[in-house]
N, C-alpha and C positions, 0 to 999 in steps of 0.2 A: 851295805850294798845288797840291793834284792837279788838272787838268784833264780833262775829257772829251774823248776823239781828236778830233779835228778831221774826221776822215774819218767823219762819220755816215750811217749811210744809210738810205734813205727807200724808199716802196714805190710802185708802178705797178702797172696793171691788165694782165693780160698781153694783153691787143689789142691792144698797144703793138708786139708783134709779129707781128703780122697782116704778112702777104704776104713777111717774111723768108725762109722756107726756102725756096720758091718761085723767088725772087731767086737765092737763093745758089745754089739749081740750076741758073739758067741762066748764072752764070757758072762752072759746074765747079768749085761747092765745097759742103760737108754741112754745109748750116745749122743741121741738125739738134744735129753732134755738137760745134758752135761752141756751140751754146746749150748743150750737156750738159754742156759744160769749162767755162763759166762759173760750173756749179752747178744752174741751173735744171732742174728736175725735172719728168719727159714728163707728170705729172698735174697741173702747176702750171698748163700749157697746155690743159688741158682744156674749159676753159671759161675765156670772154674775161672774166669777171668774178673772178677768180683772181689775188690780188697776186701780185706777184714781188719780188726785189729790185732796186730801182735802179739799185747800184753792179754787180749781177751786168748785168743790162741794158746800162752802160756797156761792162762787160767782153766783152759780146758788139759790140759795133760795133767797138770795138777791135780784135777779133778779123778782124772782115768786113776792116774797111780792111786790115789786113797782109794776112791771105787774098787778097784780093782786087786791092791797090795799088793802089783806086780813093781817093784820100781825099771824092770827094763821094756814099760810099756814103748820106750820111744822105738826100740828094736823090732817088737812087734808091729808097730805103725806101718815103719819103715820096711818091712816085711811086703806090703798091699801095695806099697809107692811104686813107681817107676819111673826112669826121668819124664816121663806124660805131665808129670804135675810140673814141671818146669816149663810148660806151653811152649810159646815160637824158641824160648833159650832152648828147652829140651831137645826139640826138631834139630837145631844150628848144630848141635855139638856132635849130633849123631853123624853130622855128613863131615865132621872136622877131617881133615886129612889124615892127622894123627896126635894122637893122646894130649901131647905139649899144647897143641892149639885148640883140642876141646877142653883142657884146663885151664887156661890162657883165658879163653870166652867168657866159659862159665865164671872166671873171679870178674873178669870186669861186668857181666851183663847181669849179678846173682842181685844186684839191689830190685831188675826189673819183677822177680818175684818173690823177694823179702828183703824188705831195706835193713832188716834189723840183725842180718848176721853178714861179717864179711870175711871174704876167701882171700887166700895167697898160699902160692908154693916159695918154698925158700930152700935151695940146694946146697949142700957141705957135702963135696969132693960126689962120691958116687952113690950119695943119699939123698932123696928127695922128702922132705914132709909138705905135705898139705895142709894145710891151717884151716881152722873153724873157728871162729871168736863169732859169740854171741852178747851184741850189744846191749840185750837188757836184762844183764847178768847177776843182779840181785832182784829177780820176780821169778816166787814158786812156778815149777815147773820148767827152770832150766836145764834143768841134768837132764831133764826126758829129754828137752829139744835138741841137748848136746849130741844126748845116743843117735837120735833119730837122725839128725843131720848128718853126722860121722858114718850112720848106717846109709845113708842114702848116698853118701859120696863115693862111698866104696862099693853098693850098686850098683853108681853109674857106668865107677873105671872094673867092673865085670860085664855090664853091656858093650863096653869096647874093646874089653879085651878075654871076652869067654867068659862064664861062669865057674872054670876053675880059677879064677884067679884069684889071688889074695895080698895083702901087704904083708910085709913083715913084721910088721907092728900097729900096734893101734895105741896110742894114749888120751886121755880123759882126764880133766880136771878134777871131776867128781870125784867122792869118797867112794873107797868101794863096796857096795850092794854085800848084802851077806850072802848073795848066792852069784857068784860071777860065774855061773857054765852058763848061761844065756849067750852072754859077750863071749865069750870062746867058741862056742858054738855059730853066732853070727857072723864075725868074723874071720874065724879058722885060723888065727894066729894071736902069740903073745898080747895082750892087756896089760899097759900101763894104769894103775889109779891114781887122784892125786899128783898129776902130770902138770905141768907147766901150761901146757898145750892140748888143745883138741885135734889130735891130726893122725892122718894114714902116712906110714911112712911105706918106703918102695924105691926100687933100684933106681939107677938115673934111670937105664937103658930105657924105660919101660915108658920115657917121653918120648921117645922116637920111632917107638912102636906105631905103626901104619894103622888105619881105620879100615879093614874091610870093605862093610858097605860105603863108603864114602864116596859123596860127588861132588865135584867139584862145582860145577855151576849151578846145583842144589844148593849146597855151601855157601855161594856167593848172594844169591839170592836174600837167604835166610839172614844171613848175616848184615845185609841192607838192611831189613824191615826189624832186627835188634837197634843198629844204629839210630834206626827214625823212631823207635819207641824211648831211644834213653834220649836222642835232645827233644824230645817232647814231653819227657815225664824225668827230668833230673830230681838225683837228691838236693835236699838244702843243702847250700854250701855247711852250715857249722855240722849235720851229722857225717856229712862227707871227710870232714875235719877232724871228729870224732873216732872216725874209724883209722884214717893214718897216726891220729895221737895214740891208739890203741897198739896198732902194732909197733909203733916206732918207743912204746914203752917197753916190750918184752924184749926190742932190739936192745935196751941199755941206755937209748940217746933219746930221750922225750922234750923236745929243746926247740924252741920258734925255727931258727936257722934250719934245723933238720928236717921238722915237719914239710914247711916251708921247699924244700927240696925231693920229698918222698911227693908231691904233690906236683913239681916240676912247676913253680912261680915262686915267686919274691917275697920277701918276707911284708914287705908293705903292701904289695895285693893281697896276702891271707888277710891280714889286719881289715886291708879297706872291706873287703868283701864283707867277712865278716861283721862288722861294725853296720856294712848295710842291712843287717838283718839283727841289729841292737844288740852285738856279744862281742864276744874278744877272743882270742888264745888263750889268754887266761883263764875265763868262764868253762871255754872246753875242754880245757887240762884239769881242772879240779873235779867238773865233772866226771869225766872218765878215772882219774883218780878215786875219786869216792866210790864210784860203782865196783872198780875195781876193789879197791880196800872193801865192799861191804861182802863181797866173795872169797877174799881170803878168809874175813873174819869167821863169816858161817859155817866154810868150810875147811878149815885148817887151825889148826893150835900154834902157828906161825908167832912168834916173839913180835910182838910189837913196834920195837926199835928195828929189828929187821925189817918188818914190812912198812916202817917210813922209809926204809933206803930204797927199799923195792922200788917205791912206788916216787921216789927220787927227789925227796924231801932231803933238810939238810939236817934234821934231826927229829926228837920222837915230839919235842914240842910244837915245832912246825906243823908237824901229821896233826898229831891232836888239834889244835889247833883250826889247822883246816875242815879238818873231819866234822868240829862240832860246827860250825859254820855254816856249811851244807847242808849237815841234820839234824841238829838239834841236840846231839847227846855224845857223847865221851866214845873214841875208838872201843874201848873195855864196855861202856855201856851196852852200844849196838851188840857185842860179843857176846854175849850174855842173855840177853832177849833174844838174840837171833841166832841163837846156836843149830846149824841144821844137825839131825838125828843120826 
């Protein structure tokens, strides 16, 4: 069976780089002609509302962090950002009434300006985490994107709730940096490395914290012309599919029936849908599977037999098995060639 590359990529609104070349001036490097080698084109930046590409995006942080040898360049980015780069989303959330429903917004409306990372809160008794999963999680320069994104999220919930605020936590997939007082310092609380998860965690209370400036028929507004922008410009059904097999893997339960449910339709409309765009469950399960597995591999000394259970395999044969299938080469091989530093 042919496969679809594993390597897909997704698009972004160029605000996303907003205050980059700026940056990359003041550390004595042409952010300009980092973005030019990556592809991205001087009229793509013309306007913030102008896709780009994702994997090209990735290729430019890449770029900064070697240029640079900073690896917490994503925090520095993130530093220039404001929710502004999140266009009409950014505007909507500011007028939320409160916090729960400008978190709420932002995970459903976040593909309008980057399809390729998706949000969810998920609460345990009077803990909230935030979630950040970055879909195209084996292309250098994810760890930057990871920071920058986690840096920006926690951003936003200080534009709504003061600039003293902080989480109580922060975790990150990534290995940790030899020099972690960047992230301590950005943050202003505990770092997790090598986390499960990319997420801010923070009290429940702190969703039912009130919006200040919020208006309501501001709000209402804003939040119409989101609407008209996602059924005009939906994801494809199989990345949309993609991202509930994502989380519904870290749930434990990575299972048609379950997907199928986290999606709220029937297992025979995922299938059909699907299928009307030449794929299956299956094809999006191993994909995300693989991409997964090629992030443990890089990033972790994870046992092998473990990480087929992970990744919910019924043994290390199976994984292998699959893993070469998709790419060409042995779980242990890709490990090996693709050891990140």
């Amino acid at each position: 069976m042919t496969h679809r590359p594993i390597i897909k990529d997704y698009l972004l609104r160029s605000a996303a780089l907003e205050g980059f070349v700026p940056l990359m001036r003041e550390l004595g490097i042409d952010g300009a002609a980092l973005i030019a080698d990556a592809g991205i084109k001087p009229d793509a930046l013309a306007s913030p509302e102008s896709n780009i590409s994702y994997a090209a995006f990735l290729d430019v942080l890449a770029a900064a962090r070697e240029a640079s040898g900073l690896q917490h360049i994503g925090l520095l980015i993130a530093e220039r950002q404001s929710m502004s780069i999140l266009g009409p989303l950014g505007f909507a959330i500011a007028q939320a009434p409160d916090v729960r429903e400008a978190i709420g917004e932002l995970n459903q409306f976040l593909h309008l300006h980057n399809t390729g990372i998706a949000a969810r809160l998920v609460i345990e008794g009077d803990t909230v985490m935030w979630r950040l999963e970055v879909l195209l999680s084996n292309r250098p320069g994810v760890r930057q994107q990871e920071d920058l994104a986690v840096s920006i999220g926690v951003g936003i919930l200080r534009s709504l709730l003061g600039r003293d605020w902080s989480p109580e936590l922060v975790t990150l997939q990534r290995r940790a940096p030899m020099n972690t007082a960047p992230y301590r310092q950005a943050f202003r609380c505990p770092v997790e490395f090598e986390a499960e998860h990319n997420q801010a965690v923070f009290d429940y209370a702190v969703l039912d914290t009130r919006i200040a400036q919020s208006n309501s028929q501001l709000h209402a507004i804003l939040n119409s012309h989101l609407r008209g922008l996602d059924a005009s410009g939906k994801l494809d059904y199989a990345t949309e599919v993609q991202q509930i097999i994502l989380h519904a893997m870290k749930g434990g339960e990575c299972t048609l029936p379950r997907v199928a449910q986290m999606l709220g339709t029937s297992q025979r409309t995922l299938q059909r849908r699907l299928s009307a765009e030449g794929r299956s469950f299956r094809d999006e399960l191993e994909t995300v599977r693989a991409r997964v597995a090629m992030r443990y591999l890089e990033e972790t000394a994870i046992p092998l037999t473990s990480l087929s259970m992970t990744l919910g395999y019924s043994d290390l044969a199976a994984f292998s098995h699959a893993f070469r299938r998709m790419t060409g080469v042995s779980p242990s091989a890709w490990r090996k060639g693709n050891r990140a530093n």
